[in-house]
Phi, psi and omega in degrees: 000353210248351176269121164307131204232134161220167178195189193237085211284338200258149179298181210256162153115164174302137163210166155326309193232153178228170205207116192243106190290190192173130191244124170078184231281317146356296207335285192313327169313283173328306198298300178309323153320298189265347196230149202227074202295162195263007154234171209306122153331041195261180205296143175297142139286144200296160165019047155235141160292164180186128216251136172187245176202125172267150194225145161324183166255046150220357168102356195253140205287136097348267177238182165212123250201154169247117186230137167243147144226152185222097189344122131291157018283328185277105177217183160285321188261340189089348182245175197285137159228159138228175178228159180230124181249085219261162158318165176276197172101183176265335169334270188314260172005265169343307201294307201280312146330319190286320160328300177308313206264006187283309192274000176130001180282153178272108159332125168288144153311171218260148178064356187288318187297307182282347180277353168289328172320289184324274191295267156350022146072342141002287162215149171292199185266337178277350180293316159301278182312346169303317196311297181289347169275287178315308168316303175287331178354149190232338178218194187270352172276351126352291190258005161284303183314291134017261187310316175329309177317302191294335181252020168092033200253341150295306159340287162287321184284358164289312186306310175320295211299300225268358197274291189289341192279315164336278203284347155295317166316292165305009177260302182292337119359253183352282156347316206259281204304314201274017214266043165240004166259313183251123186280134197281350185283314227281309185308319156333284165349266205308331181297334189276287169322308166309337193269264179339287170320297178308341171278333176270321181311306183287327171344293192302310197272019173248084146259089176286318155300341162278011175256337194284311167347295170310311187265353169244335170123147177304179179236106192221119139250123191268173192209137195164129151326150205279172224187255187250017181072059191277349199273344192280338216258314146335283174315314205272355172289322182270358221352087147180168213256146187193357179253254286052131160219102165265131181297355190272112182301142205081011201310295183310075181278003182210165165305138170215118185268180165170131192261151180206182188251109149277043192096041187063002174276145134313112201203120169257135184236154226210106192254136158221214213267126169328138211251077160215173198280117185219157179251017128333072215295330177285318160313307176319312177293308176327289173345283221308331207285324176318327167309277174312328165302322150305327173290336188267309191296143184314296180248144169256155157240124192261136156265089193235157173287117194287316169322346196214159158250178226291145197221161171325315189282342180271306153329294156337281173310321194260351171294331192255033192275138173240210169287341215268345208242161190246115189268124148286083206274079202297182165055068164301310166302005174256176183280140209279077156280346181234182195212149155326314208260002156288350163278289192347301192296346163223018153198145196280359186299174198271123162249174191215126170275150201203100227220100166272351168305310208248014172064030175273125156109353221247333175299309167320313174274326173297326210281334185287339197280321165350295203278344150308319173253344165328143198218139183205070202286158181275163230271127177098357214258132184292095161215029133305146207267328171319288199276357142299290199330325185292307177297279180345326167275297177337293188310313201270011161296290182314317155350281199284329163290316171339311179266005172285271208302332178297343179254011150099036178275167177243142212306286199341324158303358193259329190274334167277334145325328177307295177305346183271337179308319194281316190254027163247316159321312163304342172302295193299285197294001176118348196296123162084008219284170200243160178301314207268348158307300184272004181277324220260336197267313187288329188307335198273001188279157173275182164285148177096345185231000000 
Protein backbone atom coordinates (compact mmCIF):
# COMPACT_ATOMS: atom_id res chain seq x y z
CA UNK A 1 0.00 0.00 0.00
CA UNK A 2 2.84 2.17 0.69
CA UNK A 3 4.22 2.02 -3.29
CA UNK A 4 3.03 3.94 -6.29
CA UNK A 5 1.74 1.19 -8.50
CA UNK A 6 1.24 1.45 -12.42
CA UNK A 7 -0.10 -0.35 -15.13
CA UNK A 8 -1.71 -0.27 -18.69
CA UNK A 9 -5.64 0.38 -17.69
CA UNK A 10 -7.03 -0.23 -21.54
CA UNK A 11 -7.23 -3.74 -23.06
CA UNK A 12 -3.61 -4.93 -25.17
CA UNK A 13 -3.94 -4.87 -29.29
CA UNK A 14 -4.51 -1.63 -31.52
CA UNK A 15 -7.19 1.14 -30.58
CA UNK A 16 -7.40 4.59 -30.48
CA UNK A 17 -6.49 5.33 -26.98
CA UNK A 18 -4.65 3.64 -24.49
CA UNK A 19 -4.62 4.45 -20.99
CA UNK A 20 -1.54 3.96 -18.36
CA UNK A 21 -2.81 4.56 -14.39
CA UNK A 22 -0.77 5.35 -11.68
CA UNK A 23 -1.52 4.93 -8.17
CA UNK A 24 -0.52 6.28 -4.89
CA UNK A 25 1.59 8.83 -2.63
CA UNK A 26 4.36 9.14 -5.69
CA UNK A 27 1.79 9.51 -8.48
CA UNK A 28 1.61 13.17 -8.78
CA UNK A 29 5.87 13.27 -8.65
CA UNK A 30 5.84 10.41 -11.45
CA UNK A 31 3.51 12.59 -13.52
CA UNK A 32 5.51 15.68 -13.30
CA UNK A 33 8.57 13.80 -14.22
CA UNK A 34 7.20 12.23 -17.33
CA UNK A 35 4.55 14.30 -18.86
CA UNK A 36 5.47 18.03 -20.35
CA UNK A 37 2.28 19.99 -20.67
CA UNK A 38 2.01 22.14 -24.03
CA UNK A 39 1.69 25.38 -22.08
CA UNK A 40 3.73 27.43 -19.29
CA UNK A 41 4.20 24.73 -16.46
CA UNK A 42 2.00 25.72 -13.33
CA UNK A 43 1.02 23.56 -10.25
CA UNK A 44 -1.36 20.66 -11.79
CA UNK A 45 -5.02 21.32 -10.99
CA UNK A 46 -6.67 18.20 -9.75
CA UNK A 47 -9.32 16.32 -12.30
CA UNK A 48 -8.35 18.86 -15.16
CA UNK A 49 -7.27 17.23 -18.54
CA UNK A 50 -4.67 18.52 -19.93
CA UNK A 51 -2.95 18.02 -23.42
CA UNK A 52 0.80 17.71 -24.06
CA UNK A 53 4.01 14.94 -24.33
CA UNK A 54 5.20 12.34 -22.27
CA UNK A 55 9.21 12.04 -22.34
CA UNK A 56 12.01 10.16 -21.85
CA UNK A 57 14.82 10.60 -19.18
CA UNK A 58 16.45 12.80 -21.88
CA UNK A 59 13.44 14.57 -22.59
CA UNK A 60 12.90 13.15 -25.90
CA UNK A 61 8.59 12.91 -26.78
CA UNK A 62 7.23 9.21 -26.44
CA UNK A 63 3.81 10.24 -27.38
CA UNK A 64 1.45 12.93 -27.46
CA UNK A 65 -0.80 12.23 -24.62
CA UNK A 66 -3.53 13.68 -22.47
CA UNK A 67 -2.60 13.30 -18.53
CA UNK A 68 -5.00 13.83 -15.64
CA UNK A 69 -4.53 13.92 -11.84
CA UNK A 70 -6.54 12.92 -9.45
CA UNK A 71 -6.07 14.46 -5.67
CA UNK A 72 -7.16 11.86 -3.05
CA UNK A 73 -9.33 11.43 -1.91
CA UNK A 74 -11.40 11.85 -4.81
CA UNK A 75 -10.05 9.43 -6.68
CA UNK A 76 -10.84 5.33 -7.94
CA UNK A 77 -8.40 4.33 -5.39
CA UNK A 78 -8.57 6.99 -2.66
CA UNK A 79 -4.91 7.63 -3.25
CA UNK A 80 -3.42 10.26 -5.77
CA UNK A 81 -3.91 8.48 -9.04
CA UNK A 82 -2.79 9.87 -12.68
CA UNK A 83 -3.67 8.32 -16.25
CA UNK A 84 -1.59 9.15 -19.00
CA UNK A 85 -3.67 8.90 -22.21
CA UNK A 86 -1.57 7.97 -25.05
CA UNK A 87 -2.41 6.49 -28.95
CA UNK A 88 -3.27 3.22 -28.96
CA UNK A 89 -1.37 -0.22 -29.62
CA UNK A 90 1.28 -1.75 -27.94
CA UNK A 91 4.05 0.80 -28.59
CA UNK A 92 3.02 4.00 -27.52
CA UNK A 93 1.42 2.42 -23.81
CA UNK A 94 4.61 -0.30 -23.38
CA UNK A 95 6.96 3.10 -23.73
CA UNK A 96 5.14 5.20 -21.38
CA UNK A 97 4.43 2.58 -19.07
CA UNK A 98 8.12 1.63 -18.93
CA UNK A 99 8.83 5.22 -17.81
CA UNK A 100 6.43 5.18 -14.71
CA UNK A 101 8.63 2.01 -13.59
CA UNK A 102 11.99 3.61 -14.53
CA UNK A 103 11.12 6.52 -12.18
CA UNK A 104 9.99 4.06 -9.54
CA UNK A 105 6.47 2.68 -9.65
CA UNK A 106 6.06 -1.17 -9.05
CA UNK A 107 3.88 -2.97 -11.98
CA UNK A 108 0.52 -3.53 -10.36
CA UNK A 109 -0.75 -6.84 -9.84
CA UNK A 110 -3.95 -8.19 -11.25
CA UNK A 111 -6.95 -6.24 -9.32
CA UNK A 112 -4.63 -3.99 -7.34
CA UNK A 113 -6.07 -0.32 -8.08
CA UNK A 114 -9.68 -1.90 -6.86
CA UNK A 115 -8.13 -3.77 -4.19
CA UNK A 116 -6.90 -0.50 -2.94
CA UNK A 117 -10.33 0.98 -3.75
CA UNK A 118 -11.22 -1.81 -1.48
CA UNK A 119 -9.10 -1.47 1.59
CA UNK A 120 -9.27 2.34 1.92
CA UNK A 121 -12.86 2.20 2.22
CA UNK A 122 -14.18 3.08 -1.20
CA UNK A 123 -16.33 0.25 -2.06
CA UNK A 124 -16.62 -3.01 -0.19
CA UNK A 125 -15.92 -6.35 -1.75
CA UNK A 126 -19.31 -6.79 -3.46
CA UNK A 127 -19.14 -3.67 -4.95
CA UNK A 128 -15.30 -4.67 -5.96
CA UNK A 129 -16.71 -7.56 -7.36
CA UNK A 130 -19.28 -5.70 -9.12
CA UNK A 131 -16.19 -3.97 -11.11
CA UNK A 132 -15.33 -6.95 -12.72
CA UNK A 133 -18.52 -8.61 -13.53
CA UNK A 134 -19.34 -5.43 -15.55
CA UNK A 135 -15.85 -6.00 -17.16
CA UNK A 136 -16.96 -9.37 -18.29
CA UNK A 137 -20.61 -8.98 -18.69
CA UNK A 138 -21.09 -11.29 -22.02
CA UNK A 139 -24.90 -9.17 -22.39
CA UNK A 140 -26.97 -6.51 -21.62
CA UNK A 141 -28.73 -8.22 -18.85
CA UNK A 142 -25.31 -9.10 -17.61
CA UNK A 143 -24.15 -5.82 -17.10
CA UNK A 144 -27.45 -4.20 -15.89
CA UNK A 145 -27.36 -6.75 -13.30
CA UNK A 146 -23.56 -5.64 -12.55
CA UNK A 147 -24.21 -2.24 -12.10
CA UNK A 148 -27.01 -2.62 -9.59
CA UNK A 149 -24.40 -4.46 -7.68
CA UNK A 150 -21.80 -1.91 -8.48
CA UNK A 151 -24.41 0.64 -7.07
CA UNK A 152 -25.00 -1.00 -3.65
CA UNK A 153 -28.03 -2.98 -3.94
CA UNK A 154 -26.41 -6.21 -2.80
CA UNK A 155 -24.98 -4.12 -0.46
CA UNK A 156 -28.16 -3.17 1.06
CA UNK A 157 -29.99 -5.74 1.10
CA UNK A 158 -27.11 -7.39 3.04
CA UNK A 159 -26.87 -4.33 5.44
CA UNK A 160 -31.03 -4.53 5.78
CA UNK A 161 -30.82 -8.03 6.33
CA UNK A 162 -27.63 -8.55 8.92
CA UNK A 163 -29.53 -4.89 10.67
CA UNK A 164 -32.93 -6.69 11.78
CA UNK A 165 -30.31 -10.30 12.57
CA UNK A 166 -29.01 -7.41 15.25
CA UNK A 167 -31.89 -6.28 16.68
CA UNK A 168 -33.21 -10.02 17.11
CA UNK A 169 -29.89 -10.38 19.28
CA UNK A 170 -30.85 -7.73 21.26
CA UNK A 171 -34.49 -9.07 21.61
CA UNK A 172 -33.18 -12.60 22.71
CA UNK A 173 -30.38 -10.39 25.28
CA UNK A 174 -33.35 -8.65 26.53
CA UNK A 175 -35.23 -11.88 27.27
CA UNK A 176 -32.49 -13.71 28.68
CA UNK A 177 -31.35 -10.81 31.12
CA UNK A 178 -34.82 -8.99 31.45
CA UNK A 179 -37.15 -11.83 31.68
CA UNK A 180 -39.74 -10.36 33.79
CA UNK A 181 -40.02 -7.20 31.09
CA UNK A 182 -39.89 -9.57 27.96
CA UNK A 183 -41.83 -12.61 28.17
CA UNK A 184 -39.75 -15.39 26.58
CA UNK A 185 -42.93 -17.19 24.84
CA UNK A 186 -44.00 -13.86 23.33
CA UNK A 187 -40.27 -13.05 22.32
CA UNK A 188 -40.34 -16.71 20.39
CA UNK A 189 -43.13 -15.65 18.52
CA UNK A 190 -41.72 -12.66 17.03
CA UNK A 191 -38.41 -14.52 16.43
CA UNK A 192 -39.89 -17.34 14.71
CA UNK A 193 -41.53 -14.84 12.58
CA UNK A 194 -39.33 -12.67 12.06
CA UNK A 195 -36.51 -15.62 11.26
CA UNK A 196 -39.13 -17.38 8.63
CA UNK A 197 -39.72 -13.74 6.60
CA UNK A 198 -35.72 -13.24 6.41
CA UNK A 199 -35.36 -16.56 5.06
CA UNK A 200 -38.02 -16.42 2.15
CA UNK A 201 -36.06 -12.83 1.33
CA UNK A 202 -32.73 -14.40 0.93
CA UNK A 203 -34.48 -17.32 -0.50
CA UNK A 204 -35.87 -14.85 -3.25
CA UNK A 205 -32.48 -13.59 -4.21
CA UNK A 206 -30.68 -16.81 -4.27
CA UNK A 207 -31.73 -17.67 -7.93
CA UNK A 208 -29.72 -19.72 -9.11
CA UNK A 209 -30.36 -20.60 -12.47
CA UNK A 210 -30.82 -16.94 -13.01
CA UNK A 211 -27.74 -15.89 -11.82
CA UNK A 212 -26.16 -18.49 -13.80
CA UNK A 213 -27.91 -17.31 -16.84
CA UNK A 214 -26.48 -13.71 -16.43
CA UNK A 215 -23.48 -14.88 -15.94
CA UNK A 216 -22.57 -17.46 -18.55
CA UNK A 217 -25.65 -17.09 -20.91
CA UNK A 218 -28.64 -19.82 -21.45
CA UNK A 219 -28.64 -22.96 -23.10
CA UNK A 220 -30.95 -23.75 -26.08
CA UNK A 221 -30.80 -26.98 -27.86
CA UNK A 222 -31.77 -28.31 -30.50
CA UNK A 223 -32.89 -32.09 -30.89
CA UNK A 224 -34.45 -34.41 -33.23
CA UNK A 225 -33.54 -37.49 -35.66
CA UNK A 226 -31.82 -36.86 -38.32
CA UNK A 227 -33.49 -35.16 -40.78
CA UNK A 228 -36.03 -33.39 -39.70
CA UNK A 229 -34.38 -29.59 -40.03
CA UNK A 230 -32.72 -29.07 -37.11
CA UNK A 231 -29.90 -27.40 -38.84
CA UNK A 232 -32.11 -25.24 -41.22
CA UNK A 233 -34.15 -24.40 -37.94
CA UNK A 234 -30.62 -23.43 -36.53
CA UNK A 235 -29.92 -20.98 -39.61
CA UNK A 236 -33.02 -19.39 -39.83
CA UNK A 237 -32.57 -18.58 -35.88
CA UNK A 238 -29.76 -17.07 -36.69
CA UNK A 239 -30.61 -15.87 -40.13
CA UNK A 240 -27.48 -16.70 -41.64
CA UNK A 241 -26.30 -20.06 -42.73
CA UNK A 242 -24.19 -21.23 -40.54
CA UNK A 243 -25.14 -25.06 -40.29
CA UNK A 244 -24.40 -27.55 -43.19
CA UNK A 245 -27.82 -28.49 -44.43
CA UNK A 246 -27.94 -31.41 -46.83
CA UNK A 247 -30.58 -34.24 -47.54
CA UNK A 248 -28.03 -37.26 -46.24
CA UNK A 249 -28.84 -38.06 -42.60
CA UNK A 250 -26.24 -37.73 -40.26
CA UNK A 251 -24.73 -34.66 -42.12
CA UNK A 252 -24.39 -32.94 -38.15
CA UNK A 253 -22.03 -35.26 -36.16
CA UNK A 254 -21.17 -33.12 -33.62
CA UNK A 255 -22.37 -30.08 -31.42
CA UNK A 256 -22.04 -26.88 -33.56
CA UNK A 257 -22.79 -24.17 -30.95
CA UNK A 258 -23.05 -20.46 -31.81
CA UNK A 259 -24.33 -17.45 -29.50
CA UNK A 260 -26.71 -14.72 -30.09
CA UNK A 261 -28.95 -11.92 -27.72
CA UNK A 262 -32.55 -12.94 -27.02
CA UNK A 263 -34.10 -9.65 -24.66
CA UNK A 264 -30.57 -8.87 -23.67
CA UNK A 265 -29.69 -12.31 -22.39
CA UNK A 266 -26.87 -14.20 -23.82
CA UNK A 267 -28.07 -17.60 -25.16
CA UNK A 268 -25.93 -20.50 -26.71
CA UNK A 269 -27.53 -22.37 -29.23
CA UNK A 270 -26.54 -25.58 -30.14
CA UNK A 271 -27.67 -28.00 -33.19
CA UNK A 272 -26.81 -31.46 -32.85
CA UNK A 273 -26.31 -34.91 -34.29
CA UNK A 274 -29.67 -36.51 -35.47
CA UNK A 275 -30.88 -38.75 -32.22
CA UNK A 276 -31.15 -42.53 -33.86
CA UNK A 277 -29.59 -45.84 -33.28
CA UNK A 278 -26.37 -46.26 -36.00
CA UNK A 279 -23.35 -48.33 -36.12
CA UNK A 280 -21.46 -45.67 -37.48
CA UNK A 281 -18.60 -45.42 -34.17
CA UNK A 282 -18.20 -41.62 -35.29
CA UNK A 283 -22.31 -40.85 -35.54
CA UNK A 284 -22.63 -42.61 -32.21
CA UNK A 285 -20.29 -40.30 -30.53
CA UNK A 286 -22.12 -37.37 -31.91
CA UNK A 287 -25.71 -39.02 -30.56
CA UNK A 288 -24.20 -39.76 -26.99
CA UNK A 289 -23.10 -35.81 -27.27
CA UNK A 290 -26.33 -34.99 -28.18
CA UNK A 291 -27.63 -36.48 -25.61
CA UNK A 292 -25.68 -34.80 -22.57
CA UNK A 293 -26.52 -31.80 -24.20
CA UNK A 294 -29.79 -32.08 -23.58
CA UNK A 295 -29.63 -33.10 -20.15
CA UNK A 296 -27.57 -29.84 -19.46
CA UNK A 297 -29.97 -27.08 -21.37
CA UNK A 298 -31.98 -24.47 -20.25
CA UNK A 299 -34.57 -24.77 -23.15
CA UNK A 300 -34.84 -27.99 -25.68
CA UNK A 301 -36.49 -27.38 -28.98
CA UNK A 302 -37.46 -30.91 -29.84
CA UNK A 303 -37.81 -31.03 -33.49
CA UNK A 304 -40.06 -33.18 -35.72
CA UNK A 305 -41.24 -33.27 -39.45
CA UNK A 306 -44.43 -32.39 -39.98
CA UNK A 307 -44.28 -33.92 -43.52
CA UNK A 308 -43.89 -37.38 -42.05
CA UNK A 309 -45.07 -39.50 -39.63
CA UNK A 310 -43.94 -39.91 -36.20
CA UNK A 311 -41.46 -42.52 -36.14
CA UNK A 312 -39.73 -44.50 -32.68
CA UNK A 313 -37.10 -41.89 -31.98
CA UNK A 314 -39.64 -39.05 -32.66
CA UNK A 315 -41.90 -40.95 -29.61
CA UNK A 316 -38.72 -41.37 -27.68
CA UNK A 317 -37.61 -37.66 -27.95
CA UNK A 318 -41.43 -36.44 -26.74
CA UNK A 319 -41.60 -39.15 -23.82
CA UNK A 320 -39.00 -37.41 -22.48
CA UNK A 321 -40.31 -33.84 -23.12
CA UNK A 322 -40.36 -31.79 -19.65
CA UNK A 323 -40.77 -27.89 -19.05
CA UNK A 324 -37.72 -26.93 -20.52
CA UNK A 325 -39.13 -28.24 -23.86
CA UNK A 326 -40.47 -26.86 -27.27
CA UNK A 327 -41.99 -28.87 -29.95
CA UNK A 328 -41.05 -27.94 -33.28
CA UNK A 329 -43.19 -28.93 -36.03
CA UNK A 330 -41.05 -28.17 -38.73
CA UNK A 331 -41.50 -28.29 -42.56
CA UNK A 332 -45.40 -26.84 -42.27
CA UNK A 333 -45.27 -25.66 -45.66
CA UNK A 334 -45.33 -29.33 -47.00
CA UNK A 335 -48.45 -31.55 -46.95
CA UNK A 336 -49.49 -32.55 -43.08
CA UNK A 337 -48.56 -35.94 -41.84
CA UNK A 338 -48.68 -34.96 -38.42
CA UNK A 339 -50.79 -31.99 -37.02
CA UNK A 340 -50.17 -30.06 -33.77
CA UNK A 341 -52.96 -31.79 -31.88
CA UNK A 342 -51.54 -35.27 -32.59
CA UNK A 343 -48.37 -33.80 -30.51
CA UNK A 344 -50.77 -32.38 -27.95
CA UNK A 345 -52.13 -35.55 -27.61
CA UNK A 346 -48.85 -36.91 -26.45
CA UNK A 347 -47.16 -34.26 -24.50
CA UNK A 348 -48.22 -31.20 -22.74
CA UNK A 349 -44.93 -28.96 -23.85
CA UNK A 350 -45.56 -26.08 -26.29
CA UNK A 351 -45.68 -27.02 -29.76
CA UNK A 352 -45.24 -24.44 -32.19
CA UNK A 353 -45.79 -24.82 -36.46
CA UNK A 354 -42.49 -23.85 -37.97
CA UNK A 355 -41.35 -23.86 -41.52
CA UNK A 356 -37.32 -22.76 -41.68
CA UNK A 357 -37.33 -22.95 -45.63
CA UNK A 358 -40.23 -20.16 -45.67
CA UNK A 359 -39.29 -18.30 -41.78
CA UNK A 360 -43.50 -18.99 -41.10
CA UNK A 361 -43.21 -19.68 -37.16
CA UNK A 362 -39.90 -18.72 -36.52
CA UNK A 363 -40.77 -14.84 -35.17
CA UNK A 364 -43.22 -16.72 -33.15
CA UNK A 365 -40.39 -19.07 -31.41
CA UNK A 366 -38.15 -16.36 -31.06
CA UNK A 367 -40.24 -14.37 -29.15
CA UNK A 368 -41.08 -17.79 -26.73
CA UNK A 369 -37.61 -18.81 -26.57
CA UNK A 370 -37.26 -14.25 -25.20
CA UNK A 371 -39.37 -15.23 -22.86
CA UNK A 372 -38.00 -18.27 -21.60
CA UNK A 373 -34.64 -17.17 -20.83
CA UNK A 374 -35.75 -13.76 -19.33
CA UNK A 375 -34.21 -13.21 -16.41
CA UNK A 376 -35.77 -10.36 -13.98
CA UNK A 377 -34.00 -10.22 -10.63
CA UNK A 378 -35.59 -8.73 -7.82
CA UNK A 379 -33.65 -5.39 -6.04
CA UNK A 380 -30.63 -7.25 -4.00
CA UNK A 381 -30.87 -10.39 -6.37
CA UNK A 382 -27.37 -12.45 -5.69
CA UNK A 383 -25.28 -13.23 -8.71
CA UNK A 384 -21.58 -14.12 -7.98
CA UNK A 385 -21.58 -17.68 -7.01
CA UNK A 386 -19.30 -16.87 -3.62
CA UNK A 387 -22.09 -14.73 -2.48
CA UNK A 388 -24.98 -16.92 -3.31
CA UNK A 389 -23.04 -20.10 -1.46
CA UNK A 390 -22.63 -16.96 1.69
CA UNK A 391 -26.39 -16.43 1.63
CA UNK A 392 -27.18 -19.94 1.21
CA UNK A 393 -25.30 -20.62 5.04
CA UNK A 394 -27.20 -17.83 6.19
CA UNK A 395 -30.31 -18.74 5.34
CA UNK A 396 -29.50 -22.55 6.69
CA UNK A 397 -28.17 -20.65 9.81
CA UNK A 398 -31.69 -19.00 10.33
CA UNK A 399 -33.15 -22.57 10.09
CA UNK A 400 -31.56 -24.21 12.37
CA UNK A 401 -32.27 -21.38 14.72
CA UNK A 402 -35.67 -21.34 13.76
CA UNK A 403 -35.99 -25.04 14.83
CA UNK A 404 -34.16 -24.52 18.03
CA UNK A 405 -36.16 -22.33 19.45
CA UNK A 406 -39.72 -24.20 17.93
CA UNK A 407 -38.21 -27.16 19.62
CA UNK A 408 -38.23 -25.50 23.20
CA UNK A 409 -34.09 -24.78 23.32
CA UNK A 410 -33.64 -21.33 25.14
CA UNK A 411 -33.40 -18.79 22.97
CA UNK A 412 -29.87 -17.92 23.77
CA UNK A 413 -28.99 -21.19 22.01
CA UNK A 414 -30.88 -19.63 18.66
CA UNK A 415 -28.34 -16.60 19.03
CA UNK A 416 -25.38 -18.58 18.48
CA UNK A 417 -27.13 -19.43 14.85
CA UNK A 418 -27.73 -16.05 14.63
CA UNK A 419 -24.01 -14.74 14.77
CA UNK A 420 -23.07 -17.71 12.13
CA UNK A 421 -25.96 -15.91 9.99
CA UNK A 422 -24.12 -12.56 10.64
CA UNK A 423 -20.81 -13.86 9.76
CA UNK A 424 -21.57 -15.52 6.62
CA UNK A 425 -23.20 -12.28 5.53
CA UNK A 426 -20.34 -10.37 6.09
CA UNK A 427 -18.69 -12.56 4.10
CA UNK A 428 -20.24 -11.18 0.98
CA UNK A 429 -19.50 -7.71 1.57
CA UNK A 430 -15.96 -8.10 2.99
CA UNK A 431 -16.45 -7.27 6.82
CA UNK A 432 -13.67 -9.04 8.83
CA UNK A 433 -12.56 -10.81 5.36
CA UNK A 434 -9.21 -12.88 5.88
CA UNK A 435 -5.89 -12.08 3.56
CA UNK A 436 -6.54 -15.04 1.65
CA UNK A 437 -10.18 -14.14 0.91
CA UNK A 438 -9.98 -10.98 -0.36
CA UNK A 439 -6.25 -12.55 -2.31
CA UNK A 440 -9.09 -15.04 -4.05
CA UNK A 441 -11.22 -12.30 -4.67
CA UNK A 442 -8.82 -10.05 -6.42
CA UNK A 443 -6.57 -12.92 -8.19
CA UNK A 444 -9.59 -12.96 -10.76
CA UNK A 445 -9.09 -9.45 -11.75
CA UNK A 446 -7.63 -8.16 -14.65
CA UNK A 447 -4.43 -6.32 -14.37
CA UNK A 448 -4.89 -2.24 -14.75
CA UNK A 449 -8.45 -2.32 -12.73
Amino acid sequence: MSDTIAAIATARGAGGIAIVRLSGDGAEELLGAMFVPARAAKPFESHRLMYGRAVDGGGETLDEVMAVLMRAPASYTREDVAEIHCHGGAACASAVLERALELGARAAEPGEFTRRAFLNGRVDLAKAEAVMQLIGAGSRAAARASMRQLEGGVSGFVKGVSDRLTDLMALIEASTDFPDEVEEEAAAARLTDDLDSLIREIDVRCDVRGARILREGASVVLAGRPNVGKSSLMNALLSQERAIVTDIPGTTRDVLTERLSLGGVAVELSDTAGQRDTADPVERIGVDRARRAVESADVVLIVLDAAEPLTGEDAALLRGADDRTIVCLNKSDLNEAVSRADIEALTPALTLDISARTGDGVDALLEELTRRVAVTPVDGALVAQRHIGLAQDAASALRDAVSAIRAGFPLDTAAIDLRRALASLAGITGQDATESVIDRVFSTFCVGK
